[in-house]
N, C-alpha and C positions, 0 to 999 in steps of 0.2 A: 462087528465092532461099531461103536458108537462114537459119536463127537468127542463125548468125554473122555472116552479109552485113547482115542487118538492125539487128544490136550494131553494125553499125561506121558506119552510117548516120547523116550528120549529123542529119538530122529526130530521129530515133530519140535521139540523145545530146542534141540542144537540150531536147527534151522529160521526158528524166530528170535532166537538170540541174536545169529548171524544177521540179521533183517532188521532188527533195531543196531547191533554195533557200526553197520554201512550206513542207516539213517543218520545215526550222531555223526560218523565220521564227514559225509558228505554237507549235516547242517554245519559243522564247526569249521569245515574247510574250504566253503563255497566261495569265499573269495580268490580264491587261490587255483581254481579248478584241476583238482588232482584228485587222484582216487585212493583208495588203501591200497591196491596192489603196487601203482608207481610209487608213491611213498614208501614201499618196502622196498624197492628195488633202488628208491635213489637212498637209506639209508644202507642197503649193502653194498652200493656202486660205493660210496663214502667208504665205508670200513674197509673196501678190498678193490683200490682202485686198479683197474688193469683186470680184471677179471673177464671173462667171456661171460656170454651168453647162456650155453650151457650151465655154468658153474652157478650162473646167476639166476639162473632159473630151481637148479637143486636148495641155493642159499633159502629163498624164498618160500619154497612149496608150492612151487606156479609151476603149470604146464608149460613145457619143452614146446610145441606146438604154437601158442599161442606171446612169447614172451616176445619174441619180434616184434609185435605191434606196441605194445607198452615199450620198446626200446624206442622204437619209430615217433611213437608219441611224446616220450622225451625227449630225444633231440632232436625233434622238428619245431619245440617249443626251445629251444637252446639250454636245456636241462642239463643235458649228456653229450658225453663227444665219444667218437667212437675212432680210436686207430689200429693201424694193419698190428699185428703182433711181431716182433723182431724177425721169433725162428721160423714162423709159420704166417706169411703177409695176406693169406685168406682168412686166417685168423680177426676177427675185431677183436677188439680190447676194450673196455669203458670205463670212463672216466666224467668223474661230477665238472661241470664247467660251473664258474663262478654264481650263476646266477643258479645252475642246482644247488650249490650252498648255502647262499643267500635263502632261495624257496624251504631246504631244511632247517634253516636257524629261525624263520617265521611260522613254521607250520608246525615243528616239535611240541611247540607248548600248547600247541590247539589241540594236535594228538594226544598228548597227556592228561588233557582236559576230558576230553574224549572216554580215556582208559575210567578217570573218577565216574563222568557220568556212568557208565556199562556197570562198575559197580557200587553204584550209588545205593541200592535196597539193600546192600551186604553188610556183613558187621567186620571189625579187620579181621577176625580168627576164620569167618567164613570166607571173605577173601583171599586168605591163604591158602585155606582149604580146596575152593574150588578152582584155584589158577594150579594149584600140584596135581588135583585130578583132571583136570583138562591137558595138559600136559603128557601125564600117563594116558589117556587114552589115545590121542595124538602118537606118544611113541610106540605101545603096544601094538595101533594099528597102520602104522603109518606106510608101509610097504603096500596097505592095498589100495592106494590112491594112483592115480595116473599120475600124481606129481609129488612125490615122498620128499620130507625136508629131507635136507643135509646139513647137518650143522657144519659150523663152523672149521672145527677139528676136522671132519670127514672129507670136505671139501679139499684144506690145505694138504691133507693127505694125501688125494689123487694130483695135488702139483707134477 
């Protein structure tokens, strides 16, 4: 296989994708020092306050594994609050603390800025295009990750 063969490799282009959308996200959010990962988690800490860990890790598509430390790191920074659960008090629960609010209501439009940059070479029909085939491959293969989404509905399901 040659360089060229390897340039034109899907794996190969998903993965420099991914390499310039963490480049934009981490230039347009440098003030703020958060990453994409905690920013997903403090936008589904927000939509589903009281959620565990677990749940919060499936919301996402983050490893099980490693989601404690992006907890840890939120609310060591006063991002997140974490309490016992009523029925089950080993249980944590999470919760956006004011100042995680505040950090999403500043850092949203940087993200969206973000989304324009990543498709900036596109045309809108191609933008459509390639967010519904990104998507379908995401769901087609999504069981073979170590960290498979759950949407939304899936999640509230297992309540």
């Amino acid at each position: 296989m040659s360089l060229r063969d390897l340039y034109a490799k899907p794996g190969h282009l998903i993965r420099r994708a991914h390499q310039i959308s963490w480049a934009l996200f981490v230039n347009e959010c440098a003030d703020y020092n958060v990453t994409p990962v905690q920013y997903s988690a403090l936008v589904a800490i927000e939509e589903r306050p009281g959620v565990d860990a677990t749940r919060l890790s499936a919301l996402i598509a983050f490893d099980r594994s490693t989601i404690g430390n992006v907890i840890e790191r939120l609310e060591t920074r006063g991002l997140v609050t974490r309490k016992a659960g009523a029925e089950d008090r080993r249980q944590k629960l999470l919760f956006l603390s004011d100042q995680g609010r505040e950090l999403l209501r500043k850092i949203t439009p940087l993200v969206e800025r973000v989304q324009e940059r990543i498709m900036a070479p596109l045309t809108k029909d191609e933008r459509e295009i390639f967010v519904r085939l990104l998507d379908r491959m995401g769901q087609v293969n999504n069981d073979v990750t170590s960290a498979p989404l759950r949407r939304l509905e899936e999640v509230a399901a297992g309540d």
